[in-house]
DRENVO-552388 format. One record per residue (C-alpha): residue number from 1; x, y, z. Coordinates in pm, 1 decimal, padded with zeros to 6 digits, always signed. Each point is the difference from the previous one (the first is absolute). Example, Ala and Ser with C-alpha at 12.3 -4.5 7.8 and 13.67 -1.06 7.14 Angstrom:
% residues 2
(site 1, (+01230.0, -00450.0, +00780.0)) (site 2, (+00137.0, +00344.0, -00066.0)) 
//
This chain:
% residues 457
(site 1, (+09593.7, +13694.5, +06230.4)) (site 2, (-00387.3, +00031.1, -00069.6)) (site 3, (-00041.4, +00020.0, -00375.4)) (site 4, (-00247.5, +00307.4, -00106.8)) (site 5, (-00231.8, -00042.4, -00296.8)) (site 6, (+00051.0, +00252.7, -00299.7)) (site 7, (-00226.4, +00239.9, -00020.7)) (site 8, (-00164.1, -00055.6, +00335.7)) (site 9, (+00309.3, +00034.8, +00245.4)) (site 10, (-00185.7, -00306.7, +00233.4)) (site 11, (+00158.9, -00328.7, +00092.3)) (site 12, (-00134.7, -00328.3, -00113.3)) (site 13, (-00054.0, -00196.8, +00368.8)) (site 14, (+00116.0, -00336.2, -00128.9)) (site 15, (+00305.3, +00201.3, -00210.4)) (site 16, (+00139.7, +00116.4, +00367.1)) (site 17, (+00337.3, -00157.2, +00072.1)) (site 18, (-00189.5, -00145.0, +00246.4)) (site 19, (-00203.8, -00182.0, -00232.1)) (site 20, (+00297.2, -00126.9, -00208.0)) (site 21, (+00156.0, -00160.9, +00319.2)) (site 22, (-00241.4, -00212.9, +00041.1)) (site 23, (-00016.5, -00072.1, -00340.1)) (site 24, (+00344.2, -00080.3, -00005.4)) (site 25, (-00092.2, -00240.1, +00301.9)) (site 26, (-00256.6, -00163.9, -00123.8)) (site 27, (+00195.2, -00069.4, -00292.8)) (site 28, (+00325.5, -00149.9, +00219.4)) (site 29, (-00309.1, -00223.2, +00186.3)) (site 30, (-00174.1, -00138.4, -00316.2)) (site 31, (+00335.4, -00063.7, -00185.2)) (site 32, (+00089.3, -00211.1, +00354.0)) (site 33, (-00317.1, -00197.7, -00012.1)) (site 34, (+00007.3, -00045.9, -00387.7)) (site 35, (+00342.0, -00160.6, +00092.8)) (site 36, (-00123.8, -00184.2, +00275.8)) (site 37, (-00238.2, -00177.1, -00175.7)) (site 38, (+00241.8, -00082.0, -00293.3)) (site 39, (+00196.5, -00145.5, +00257.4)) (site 40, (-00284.4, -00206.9, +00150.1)) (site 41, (-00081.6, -00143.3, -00375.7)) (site 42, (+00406.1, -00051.1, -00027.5)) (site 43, (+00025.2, -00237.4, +00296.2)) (site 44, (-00331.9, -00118.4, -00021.0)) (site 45, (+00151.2, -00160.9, -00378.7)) (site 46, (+00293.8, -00100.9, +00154.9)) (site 47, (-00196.6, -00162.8, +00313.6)) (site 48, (-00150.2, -00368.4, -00128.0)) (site 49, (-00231.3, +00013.9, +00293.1)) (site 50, (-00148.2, +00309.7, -00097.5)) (site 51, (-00288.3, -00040.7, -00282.7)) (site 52, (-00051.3, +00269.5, -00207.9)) (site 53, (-00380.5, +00086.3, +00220.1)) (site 54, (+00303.2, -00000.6, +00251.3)) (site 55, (+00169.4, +00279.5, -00137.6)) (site 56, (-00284.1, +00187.7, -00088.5)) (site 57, (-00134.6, +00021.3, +00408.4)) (site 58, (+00337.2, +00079.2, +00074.2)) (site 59, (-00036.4, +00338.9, -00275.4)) (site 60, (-00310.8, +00105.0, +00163.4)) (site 61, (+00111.2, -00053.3, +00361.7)) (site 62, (+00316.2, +00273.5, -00047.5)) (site 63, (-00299.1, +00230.4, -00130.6)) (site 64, (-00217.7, -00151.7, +00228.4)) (site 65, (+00102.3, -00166.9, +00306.2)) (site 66, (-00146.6, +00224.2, +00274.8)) (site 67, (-00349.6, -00072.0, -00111.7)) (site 68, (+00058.1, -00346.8, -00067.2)) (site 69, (-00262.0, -00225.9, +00214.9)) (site 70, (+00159.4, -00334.9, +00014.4)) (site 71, (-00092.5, -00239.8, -00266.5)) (site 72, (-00331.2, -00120.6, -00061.0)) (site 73, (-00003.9, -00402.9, -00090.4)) (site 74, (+00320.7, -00006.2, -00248.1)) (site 75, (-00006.8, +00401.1, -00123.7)) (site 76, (+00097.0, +00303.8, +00145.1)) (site 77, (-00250.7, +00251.0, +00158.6)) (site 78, (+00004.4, +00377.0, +00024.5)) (site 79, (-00222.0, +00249.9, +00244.4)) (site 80, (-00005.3, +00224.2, +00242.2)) (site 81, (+00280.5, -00180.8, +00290.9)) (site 82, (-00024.9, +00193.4, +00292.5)) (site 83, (+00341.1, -00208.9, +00193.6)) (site 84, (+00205.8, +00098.0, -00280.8)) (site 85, (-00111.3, +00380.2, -00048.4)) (site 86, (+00014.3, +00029.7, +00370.3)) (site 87, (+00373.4, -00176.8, -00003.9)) (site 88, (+00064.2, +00230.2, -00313.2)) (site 89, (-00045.1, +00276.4, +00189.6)) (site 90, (+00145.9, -00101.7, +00291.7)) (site 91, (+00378.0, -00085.0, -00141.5)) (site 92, (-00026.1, +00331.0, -00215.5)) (site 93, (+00013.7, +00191.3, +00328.3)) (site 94, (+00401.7, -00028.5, +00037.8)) (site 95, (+00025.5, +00008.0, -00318.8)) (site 96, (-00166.7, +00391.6, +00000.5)) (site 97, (+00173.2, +00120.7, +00276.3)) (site 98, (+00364.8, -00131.8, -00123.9)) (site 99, (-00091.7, +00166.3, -00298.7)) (site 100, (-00131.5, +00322.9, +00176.6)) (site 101, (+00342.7, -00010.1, +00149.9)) (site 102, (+00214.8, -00061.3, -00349.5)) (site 103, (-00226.4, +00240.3, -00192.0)) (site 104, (+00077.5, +00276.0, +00273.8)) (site 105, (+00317.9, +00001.6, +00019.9)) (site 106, (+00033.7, +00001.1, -00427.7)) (site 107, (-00224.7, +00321.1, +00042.9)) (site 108, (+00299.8, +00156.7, +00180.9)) (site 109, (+00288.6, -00131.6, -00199.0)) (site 110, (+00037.7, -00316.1, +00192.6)) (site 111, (+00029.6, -00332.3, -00055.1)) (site 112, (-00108.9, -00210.0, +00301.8)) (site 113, (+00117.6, -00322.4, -00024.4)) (site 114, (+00016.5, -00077.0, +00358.2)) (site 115, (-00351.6, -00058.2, +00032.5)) (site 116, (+00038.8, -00373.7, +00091.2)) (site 117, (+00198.3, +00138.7, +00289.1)) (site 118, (-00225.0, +00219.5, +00128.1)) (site 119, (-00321.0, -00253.4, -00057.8)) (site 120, (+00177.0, -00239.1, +00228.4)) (site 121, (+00105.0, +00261.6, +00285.6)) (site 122, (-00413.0, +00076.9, -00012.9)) (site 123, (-00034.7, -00365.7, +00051.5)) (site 124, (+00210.1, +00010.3, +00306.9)) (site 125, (-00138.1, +00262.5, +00138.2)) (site 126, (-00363.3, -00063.4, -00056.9)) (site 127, (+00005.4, -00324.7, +00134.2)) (site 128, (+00235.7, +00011.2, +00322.2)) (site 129, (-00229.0, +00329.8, +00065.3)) (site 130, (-00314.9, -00196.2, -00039.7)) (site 131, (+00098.8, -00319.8, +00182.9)) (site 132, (+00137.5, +00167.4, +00296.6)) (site 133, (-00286.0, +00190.9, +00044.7)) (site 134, (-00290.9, -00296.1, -00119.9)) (site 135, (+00192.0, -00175.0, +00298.7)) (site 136, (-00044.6, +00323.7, +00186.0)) (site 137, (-00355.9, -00016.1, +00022.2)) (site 138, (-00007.4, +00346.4, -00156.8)) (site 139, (-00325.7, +00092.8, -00194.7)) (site 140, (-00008.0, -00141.5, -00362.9)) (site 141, (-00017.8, +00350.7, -00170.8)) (site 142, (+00287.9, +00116.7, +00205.5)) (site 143, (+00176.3, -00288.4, -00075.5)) (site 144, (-00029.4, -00013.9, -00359.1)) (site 145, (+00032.1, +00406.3, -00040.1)) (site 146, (+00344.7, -00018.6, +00205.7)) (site 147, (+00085.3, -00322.6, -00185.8)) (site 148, (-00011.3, +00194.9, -00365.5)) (site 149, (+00134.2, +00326.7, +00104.8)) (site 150, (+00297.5, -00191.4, +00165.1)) (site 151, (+00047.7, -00191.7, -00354.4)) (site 152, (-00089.1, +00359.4, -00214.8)) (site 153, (+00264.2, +00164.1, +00283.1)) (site 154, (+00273.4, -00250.0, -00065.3)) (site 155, (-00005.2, -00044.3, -00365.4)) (site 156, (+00033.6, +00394.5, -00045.9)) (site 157, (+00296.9, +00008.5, +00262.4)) (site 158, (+00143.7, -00262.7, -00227.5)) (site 159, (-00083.3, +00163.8, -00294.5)) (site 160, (+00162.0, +00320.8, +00073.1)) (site 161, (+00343.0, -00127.1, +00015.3)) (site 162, (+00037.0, -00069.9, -00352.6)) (site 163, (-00158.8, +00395.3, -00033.9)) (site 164, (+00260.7, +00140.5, +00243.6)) (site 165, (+00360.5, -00179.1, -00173.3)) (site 166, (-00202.4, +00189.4, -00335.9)) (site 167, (-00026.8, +00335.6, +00175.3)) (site 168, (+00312.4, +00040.0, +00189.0)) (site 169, (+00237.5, -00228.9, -00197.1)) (site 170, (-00157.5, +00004.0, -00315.8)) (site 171, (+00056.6, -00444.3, -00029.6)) (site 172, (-00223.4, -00152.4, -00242.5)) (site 173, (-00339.4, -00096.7, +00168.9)) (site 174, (+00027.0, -00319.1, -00190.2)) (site 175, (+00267.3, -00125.6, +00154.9)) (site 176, (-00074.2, +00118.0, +00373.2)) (site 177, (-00323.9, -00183.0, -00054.9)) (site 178, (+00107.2, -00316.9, -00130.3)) (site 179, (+00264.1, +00006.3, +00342.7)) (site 180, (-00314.1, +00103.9, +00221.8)) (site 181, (-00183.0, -00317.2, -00161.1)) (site 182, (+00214.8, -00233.2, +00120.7)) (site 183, (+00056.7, +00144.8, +00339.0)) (site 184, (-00349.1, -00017.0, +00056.7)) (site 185, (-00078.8, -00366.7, -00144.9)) (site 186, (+00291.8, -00079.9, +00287.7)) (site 187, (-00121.6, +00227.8, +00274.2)) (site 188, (-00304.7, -00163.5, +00001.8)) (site 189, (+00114.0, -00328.5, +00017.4)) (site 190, (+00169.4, +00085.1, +00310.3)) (site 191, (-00240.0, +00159.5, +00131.6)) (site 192, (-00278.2, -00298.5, -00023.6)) (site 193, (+00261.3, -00293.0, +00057.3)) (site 194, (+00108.7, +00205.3, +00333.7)) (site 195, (-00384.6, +00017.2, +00115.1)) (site 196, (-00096.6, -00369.1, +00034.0)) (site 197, (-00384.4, +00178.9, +00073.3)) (site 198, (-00059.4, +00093.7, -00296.2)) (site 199, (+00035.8, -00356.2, -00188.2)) (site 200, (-00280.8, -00201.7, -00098.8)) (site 201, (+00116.0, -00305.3, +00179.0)) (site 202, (-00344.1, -00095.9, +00130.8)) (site 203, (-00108.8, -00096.2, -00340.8)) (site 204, (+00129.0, -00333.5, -00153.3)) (site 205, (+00209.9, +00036.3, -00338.0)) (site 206, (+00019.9, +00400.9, +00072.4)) (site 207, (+00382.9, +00005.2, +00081.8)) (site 208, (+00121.3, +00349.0, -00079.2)) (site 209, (-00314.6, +00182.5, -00013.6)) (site 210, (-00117.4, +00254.4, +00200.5)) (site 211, (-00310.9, -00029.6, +00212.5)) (site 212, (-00294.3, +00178.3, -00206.7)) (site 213, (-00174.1, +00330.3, +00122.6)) (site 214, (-00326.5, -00216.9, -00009.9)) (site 215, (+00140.2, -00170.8, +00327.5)) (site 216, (+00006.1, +00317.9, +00195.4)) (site 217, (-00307.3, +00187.1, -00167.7)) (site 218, (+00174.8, +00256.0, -00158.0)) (site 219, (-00199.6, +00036.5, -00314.5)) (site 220, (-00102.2, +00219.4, -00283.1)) (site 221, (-00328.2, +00038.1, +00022.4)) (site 222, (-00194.3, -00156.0, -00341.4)) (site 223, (-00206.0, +00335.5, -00050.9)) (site 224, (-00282.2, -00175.2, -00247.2)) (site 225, (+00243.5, -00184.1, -00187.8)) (site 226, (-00128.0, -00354.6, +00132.7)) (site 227, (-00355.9, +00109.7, -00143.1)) (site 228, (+00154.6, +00074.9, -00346.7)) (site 229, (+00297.1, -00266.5, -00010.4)) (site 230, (-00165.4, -00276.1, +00231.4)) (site 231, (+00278.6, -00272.0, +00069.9)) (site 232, (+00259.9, +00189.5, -00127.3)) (site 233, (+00308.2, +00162.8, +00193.0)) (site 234, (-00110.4, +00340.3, -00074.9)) (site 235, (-00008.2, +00281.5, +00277.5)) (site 236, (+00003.8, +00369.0, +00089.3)) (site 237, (+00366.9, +00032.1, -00102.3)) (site 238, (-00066.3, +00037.7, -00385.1)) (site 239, (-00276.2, +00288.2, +00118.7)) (site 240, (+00286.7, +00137.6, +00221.4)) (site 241, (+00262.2, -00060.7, -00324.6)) (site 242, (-00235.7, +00175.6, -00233.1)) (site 243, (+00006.8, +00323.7, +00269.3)) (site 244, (+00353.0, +00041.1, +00077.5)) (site 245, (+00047.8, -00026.3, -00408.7)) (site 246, (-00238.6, +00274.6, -00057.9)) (site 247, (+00094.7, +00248.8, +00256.8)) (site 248, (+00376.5, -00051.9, -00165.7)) (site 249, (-00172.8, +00140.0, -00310.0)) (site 250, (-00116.7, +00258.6, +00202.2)) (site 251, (+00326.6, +00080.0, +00155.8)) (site 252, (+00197.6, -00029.3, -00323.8)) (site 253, (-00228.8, +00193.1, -00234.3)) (site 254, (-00191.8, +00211.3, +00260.5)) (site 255, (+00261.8, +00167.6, +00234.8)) (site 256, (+00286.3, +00209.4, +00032.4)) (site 257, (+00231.0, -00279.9, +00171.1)) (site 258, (-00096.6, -00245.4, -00280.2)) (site 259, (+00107.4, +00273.2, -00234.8)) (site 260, (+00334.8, +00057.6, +00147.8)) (site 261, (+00031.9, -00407.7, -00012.2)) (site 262, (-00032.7, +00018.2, -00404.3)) (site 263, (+00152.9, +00309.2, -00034.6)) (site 264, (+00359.7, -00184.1, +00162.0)) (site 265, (-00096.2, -00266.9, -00215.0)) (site 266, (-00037.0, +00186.8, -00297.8)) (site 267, (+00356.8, +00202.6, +00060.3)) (site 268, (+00143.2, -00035.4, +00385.3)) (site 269, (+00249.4, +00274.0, -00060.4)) (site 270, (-00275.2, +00257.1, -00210.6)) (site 271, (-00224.2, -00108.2, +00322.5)) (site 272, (+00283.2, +00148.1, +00236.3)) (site 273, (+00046.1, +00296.6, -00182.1)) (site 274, (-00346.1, +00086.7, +00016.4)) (site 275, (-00003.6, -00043.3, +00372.0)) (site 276, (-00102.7, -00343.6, +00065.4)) (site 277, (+00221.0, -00200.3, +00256.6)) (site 278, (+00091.5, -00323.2, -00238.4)) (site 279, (+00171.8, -00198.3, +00239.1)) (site 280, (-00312.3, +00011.6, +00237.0)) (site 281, (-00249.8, -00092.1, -00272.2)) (site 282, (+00218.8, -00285.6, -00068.9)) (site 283, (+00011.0, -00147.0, +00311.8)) (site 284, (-00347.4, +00067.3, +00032.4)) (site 285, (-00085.8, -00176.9, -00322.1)) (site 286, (+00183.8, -00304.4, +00060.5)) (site 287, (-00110.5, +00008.2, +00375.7)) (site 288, (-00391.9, -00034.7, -00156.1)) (site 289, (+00072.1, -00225.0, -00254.9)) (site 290, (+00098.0, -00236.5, +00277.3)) (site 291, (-00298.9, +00061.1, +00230.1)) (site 292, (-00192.0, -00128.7, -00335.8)) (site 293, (+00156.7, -00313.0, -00017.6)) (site 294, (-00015.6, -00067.4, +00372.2)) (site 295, (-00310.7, +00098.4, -00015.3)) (site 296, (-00088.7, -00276.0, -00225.4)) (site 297, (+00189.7, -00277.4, +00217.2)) (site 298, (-00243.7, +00173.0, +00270.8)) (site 299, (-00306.8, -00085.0, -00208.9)) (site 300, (+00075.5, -00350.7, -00117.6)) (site 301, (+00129.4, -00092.2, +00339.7)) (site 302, (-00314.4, +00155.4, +00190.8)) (site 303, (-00216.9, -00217.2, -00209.2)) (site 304, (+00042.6, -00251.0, +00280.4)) (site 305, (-00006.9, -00311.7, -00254.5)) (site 306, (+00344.5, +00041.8, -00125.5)) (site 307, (+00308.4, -00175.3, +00112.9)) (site 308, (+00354.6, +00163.4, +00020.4)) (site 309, (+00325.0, -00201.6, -00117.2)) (site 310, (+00264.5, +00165.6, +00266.3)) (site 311, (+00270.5, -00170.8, -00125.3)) (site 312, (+00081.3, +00239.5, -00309.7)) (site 313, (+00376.7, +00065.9, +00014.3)) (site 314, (+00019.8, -00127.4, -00315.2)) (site 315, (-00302.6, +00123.9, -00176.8)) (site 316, (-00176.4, +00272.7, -00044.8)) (site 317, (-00377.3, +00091.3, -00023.9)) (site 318, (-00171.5, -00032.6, -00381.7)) (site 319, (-00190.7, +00303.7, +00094.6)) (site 320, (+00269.3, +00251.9, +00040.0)) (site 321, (+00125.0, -00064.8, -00409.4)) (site 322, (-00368.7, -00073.7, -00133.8)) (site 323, (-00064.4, +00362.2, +00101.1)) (site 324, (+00197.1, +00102.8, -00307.5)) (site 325, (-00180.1, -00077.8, -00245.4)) (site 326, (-00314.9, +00095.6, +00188.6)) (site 327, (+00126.4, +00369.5, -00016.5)) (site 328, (+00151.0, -00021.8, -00324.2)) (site 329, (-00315.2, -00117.6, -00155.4)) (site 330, (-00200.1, +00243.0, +00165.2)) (site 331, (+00206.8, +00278.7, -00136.1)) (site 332, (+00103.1, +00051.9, +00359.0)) (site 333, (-00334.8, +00124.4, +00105.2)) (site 334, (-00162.3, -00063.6, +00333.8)) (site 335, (-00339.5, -00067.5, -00159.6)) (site 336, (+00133.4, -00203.6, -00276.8)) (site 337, (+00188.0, -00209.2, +00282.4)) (site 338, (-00306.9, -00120.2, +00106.1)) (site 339, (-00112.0, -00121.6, -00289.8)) (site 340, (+00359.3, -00167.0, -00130.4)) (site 341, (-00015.0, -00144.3, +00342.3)) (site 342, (-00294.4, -00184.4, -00037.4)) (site 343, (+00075.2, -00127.3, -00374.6)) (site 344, (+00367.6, -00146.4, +00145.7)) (site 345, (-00217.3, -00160.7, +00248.6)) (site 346, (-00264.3, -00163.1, -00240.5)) (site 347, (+00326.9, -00161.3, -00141.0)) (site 348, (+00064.5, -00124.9, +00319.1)) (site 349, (-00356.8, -00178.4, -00030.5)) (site 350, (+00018.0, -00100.3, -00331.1)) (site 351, (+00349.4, -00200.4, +00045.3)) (site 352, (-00186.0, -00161.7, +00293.2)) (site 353, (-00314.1, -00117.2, -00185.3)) (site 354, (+00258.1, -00117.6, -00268.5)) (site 355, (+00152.1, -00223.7, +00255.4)) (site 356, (-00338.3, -00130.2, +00163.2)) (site 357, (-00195.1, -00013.5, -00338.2)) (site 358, (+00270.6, -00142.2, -00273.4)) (site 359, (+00292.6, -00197.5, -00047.1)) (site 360, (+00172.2, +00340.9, -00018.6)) (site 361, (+00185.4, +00127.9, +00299.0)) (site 362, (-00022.6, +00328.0, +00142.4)) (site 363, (+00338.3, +00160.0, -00099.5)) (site 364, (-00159.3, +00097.3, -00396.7)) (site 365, (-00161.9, +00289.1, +00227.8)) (site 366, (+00325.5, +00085.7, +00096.8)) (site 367, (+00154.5, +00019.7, -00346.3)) (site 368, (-00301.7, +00233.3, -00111.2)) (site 369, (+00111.9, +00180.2, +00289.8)) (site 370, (+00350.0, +00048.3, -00106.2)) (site 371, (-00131.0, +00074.4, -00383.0)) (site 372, (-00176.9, +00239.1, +00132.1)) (site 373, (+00291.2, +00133.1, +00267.3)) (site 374, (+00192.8, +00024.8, -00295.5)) (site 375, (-00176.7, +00151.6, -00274.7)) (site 376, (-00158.1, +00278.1, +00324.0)) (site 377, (+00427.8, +00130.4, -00048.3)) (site 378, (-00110.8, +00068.9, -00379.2)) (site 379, (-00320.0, +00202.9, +00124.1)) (site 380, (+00230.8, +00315.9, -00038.2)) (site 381, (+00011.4, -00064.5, -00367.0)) (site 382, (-00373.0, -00129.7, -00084.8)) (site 383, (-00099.8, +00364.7, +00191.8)) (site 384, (+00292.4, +00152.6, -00250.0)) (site 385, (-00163.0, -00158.4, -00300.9)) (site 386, (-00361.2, +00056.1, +00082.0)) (site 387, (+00080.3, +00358.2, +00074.3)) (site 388, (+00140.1, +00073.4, -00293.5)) (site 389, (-00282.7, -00154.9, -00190.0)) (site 390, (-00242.1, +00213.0, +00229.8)) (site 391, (+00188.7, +00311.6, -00105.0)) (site 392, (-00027.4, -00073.0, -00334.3)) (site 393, (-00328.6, -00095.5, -00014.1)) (site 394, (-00132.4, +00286.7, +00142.9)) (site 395, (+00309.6, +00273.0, -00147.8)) (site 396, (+00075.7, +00186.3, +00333.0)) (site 397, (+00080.6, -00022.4, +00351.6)) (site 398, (+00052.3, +00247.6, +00274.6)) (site 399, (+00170.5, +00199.8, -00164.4)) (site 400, (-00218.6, +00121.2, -00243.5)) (site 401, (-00162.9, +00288.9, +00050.7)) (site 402, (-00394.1, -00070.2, +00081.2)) (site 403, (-00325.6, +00153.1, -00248.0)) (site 404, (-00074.8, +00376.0, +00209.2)) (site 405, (-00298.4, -00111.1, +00250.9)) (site 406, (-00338.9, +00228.1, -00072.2)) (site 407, (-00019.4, +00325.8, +00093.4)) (site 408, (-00280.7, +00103.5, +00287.8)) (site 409, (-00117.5, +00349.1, +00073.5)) (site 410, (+00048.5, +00313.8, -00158.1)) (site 411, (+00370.8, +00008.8, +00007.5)) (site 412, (-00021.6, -00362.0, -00206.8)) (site 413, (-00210.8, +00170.7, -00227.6)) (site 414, (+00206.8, +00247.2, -00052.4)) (site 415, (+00288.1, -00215.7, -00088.1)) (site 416, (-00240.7, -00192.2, -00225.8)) (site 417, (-00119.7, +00314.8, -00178.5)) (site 418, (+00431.3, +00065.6, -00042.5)) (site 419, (+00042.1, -00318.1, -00140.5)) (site 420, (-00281.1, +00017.7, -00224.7)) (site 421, (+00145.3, +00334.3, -00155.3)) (site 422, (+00348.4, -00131.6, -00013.2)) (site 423, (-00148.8, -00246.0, -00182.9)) (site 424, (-00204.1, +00231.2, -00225.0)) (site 425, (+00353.1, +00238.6, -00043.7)) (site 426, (+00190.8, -00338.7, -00096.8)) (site 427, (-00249.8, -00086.2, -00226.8)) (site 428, (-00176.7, +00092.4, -00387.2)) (site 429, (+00164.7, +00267.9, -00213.2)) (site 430, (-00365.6, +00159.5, +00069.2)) (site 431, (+00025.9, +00039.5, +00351.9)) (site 432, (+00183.5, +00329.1, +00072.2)) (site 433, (+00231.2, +00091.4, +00304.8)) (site 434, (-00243.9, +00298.2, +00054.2)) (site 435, (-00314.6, -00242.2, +00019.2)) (site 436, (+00209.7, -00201.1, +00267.4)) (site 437, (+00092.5, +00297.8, +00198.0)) (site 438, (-00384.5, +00145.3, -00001.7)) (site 439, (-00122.2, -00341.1, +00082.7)) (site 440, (+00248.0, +00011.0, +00313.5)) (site 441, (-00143.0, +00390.1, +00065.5)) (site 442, (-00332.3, -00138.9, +00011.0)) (site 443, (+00015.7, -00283.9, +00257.3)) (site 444, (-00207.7, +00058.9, +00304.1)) (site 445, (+00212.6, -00222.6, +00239.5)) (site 446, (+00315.1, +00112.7, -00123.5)) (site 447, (-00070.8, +00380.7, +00050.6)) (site 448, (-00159.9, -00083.4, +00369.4)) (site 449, (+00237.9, -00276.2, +00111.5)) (site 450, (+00206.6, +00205.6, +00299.5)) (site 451, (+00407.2, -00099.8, +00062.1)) (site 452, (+00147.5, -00111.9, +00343.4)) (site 453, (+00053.5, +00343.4, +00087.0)) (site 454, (-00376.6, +00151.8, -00042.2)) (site 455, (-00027.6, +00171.0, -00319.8)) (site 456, (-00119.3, -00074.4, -00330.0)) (site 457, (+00168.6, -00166.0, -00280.7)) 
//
């Protein structure tokens, strides 16, 4: 809760609970990179091939790798690098949406761990959609709009059943969405290895790929992002990602329905006895939380210049788990997600340059990753400790009762006047009950001030 000041009865903006979440974020991130680089000077010891100039590019590139430049001569460069903003912003797109689709469901009591599921039943449907109709000869926006809403469509059809065992049979979402996970890694190989279309077999060395959308035109459109990010993967979709997370803000925060969503979250059986139908919020909740991850499949996919493995019986998308600890460090708000999003995705860079740059390899970016994973399950308690530093610091919270706000007009001088002469009555052995009671006789805007029902006090 929003701690109030003494004396003043206002809240502090960076004292909200807000503000501590993201304190207790950005302390989970920097203890992760602090790690990270300990790690990088650890190995880099370890390493004989690594000097110790070695291990110092390797310390600024897990700070710094998405505006490293390349190397100049024999040392390492740093600048403004449009490819690997652009690509930055690019892979954080399925990383948002997966986490849109975690941090949803938490906001309604729900843990959705099925979104790897549901991310690759958007990939199924967003590109069979799209290549049938590329192959169609229908119009490119056509194509692309049916393309996503088939993916978005699919992935929330999928996501509902985990919501609908919770409603009806009360099972564990958990484990309905781990069994829907693994169904759908399966149903879509079948579905790919029974379409012989749909494989990239026109391409040497692309066995058990699926043909691009760029084949067929089906594209998002770039929508300035080649101006900004020249070179770089980047497209409309992170616009698009950026949208969809802010109008779930809206919904959540903004509406009735996203109201009765929390509220079932908050207490499903105090929601039902105030009237709210829990089981169909549920479903509901579950059923969006898988249009979200679809939706990013739908995104990445639509980019045109990605590649899909079909072949995943035995593996499941990255993106469906890395949207975790997207919503976790966010605090499981949309607007955070974006931001957490893009940070797990400058990681992604980072380990990359790492690779390129150094006699590193990129998998130290996944160990900051997991730091970070990790230490996001203790943001419960930094926001505990911070809190109660806050509360202390400042000696109240909601609960106390706020200063009295300043009177206007003549009934607030009235009350004024009254607490002047209580204070007068309370106060010197000089000042006499009878001086109090002719100072109260006297007031103009006491004698004058008229009660609800017309006449004169």
């Amino acid at each position: 809760m929003p701690r109030l000041e003494p004396g003043t009865g206002k809240t502090k903006w960076y004292k909200t609970d807000g503000a501590v979440a993201v304190y207790s974020a950005l302390i989970s991130i920097l203890i992760g990179m602090a790690v990270g680089a300990i790690i990088v000077v650890v190995v880099g010891l370890l390493k004989s091939n690594i000097t110790p100039a070695g291990i110092w590019e390797g310390v600024r590139l897990v700070f710094l790798g998405v505006f490293s430049t390349g190397r100049n001569g024999s040392a390492l460069s740093f600048g403004f690098n449009a490819v690997n903003l652009g690509n930055m912003l690019f892979r954080a797109v399925p990383l948002i949406m997966t986490g849109l689709s975690v941090a949803v469901a938490f906001k309604t009591g729900l843990f959705n761990i099925g979104a790897a599921g549901q991310y690759l039943m958007g990939t199924m449907g967003t590109l069979t959609v799209g290549l049938w109709l590329g192959w169609a000869g229908v119009p490119t926006f056509v194509a692309w709009l049916c393309a996503f809403l088939a993916g978005v469509i699919l992935g929330g059809l999928w996501g509902a059943i985990p919501g609908l065992f919770k409603a009806f049979l009360n099972i564990n979402e958990v484990i309905t969405c781990i069994m829907t996970n693994w169904i759908a890694a399966n149903l879509v190989t079948w579905w790919f290895d029974a379409h012989e279309a749909f494989k990239n077999s026109a391409e040497g060395g692309k066995v058990g790929y699926i043909i691009p959308l760029k084949n067929v035109g089906v594209v998002t459109p770039k929508m300035l992002m080649n101006v900004i990010f020249p070179g770089s993967q980047a497209n409309g979709g992170f616009w698009i990602a950026v949208i969809i997370a802010i109008a779930m803000w809206v919904m959540m925060t903004k509406t009735t329905f996203g109201y009765e969503l929390r509220a079932c979250g908050s207490n499903r059986h105090a929601a039902k006895y105030a009237g709210i139908n829990d089981k169909k919020n549920i479903i509901l909740s579950m059923a969006i939380a898988g249009c979200l991850a679809a939706a990013g499949a739908s995104l990445y996919y639509l980019s045109g210049n990605t590649e899909f493995y079909w072949s995943t019986y035995q593996k499941l998308p990255a993106e469906g788990f890395n949207g975790i600890p997207v919503a976790l460090l966010a605090a499981n708000h949309p607007i955070g997600v974006i931001f957490s999003g893009i940070f797990m995705s400058m990681l992604n860079i980072s380990g990359l340059q790492l690779k390129y740059l150094t006699a590193y390899n990129e998998y130290i970016s996944d160990i900051i990753i997991a730091v970070i994973v990790y230490l996001s399950a203790f943001s419960m308690l930094f926001k505990t400790v911070l809190s109660k530093k806050i509360r202390k610091g400042t000696g109240g919270n909601v609960n106390d009762e706020p200063a009295p706000a300043e009177n206007k007009g003549a009934a607030g001088a009235a009350v004024s006047q009254a607490a002047a002469t209580a204070e007068a009555v309370s106060g010197p052995a000089e000042s006499s009950l009878e001086e109090a009671i002719d100072k109260i006789g006297e007031s103009p805007d006491i004698v004058s001030a008229e009660t609800e029902e017309g006449g004169e006090k």
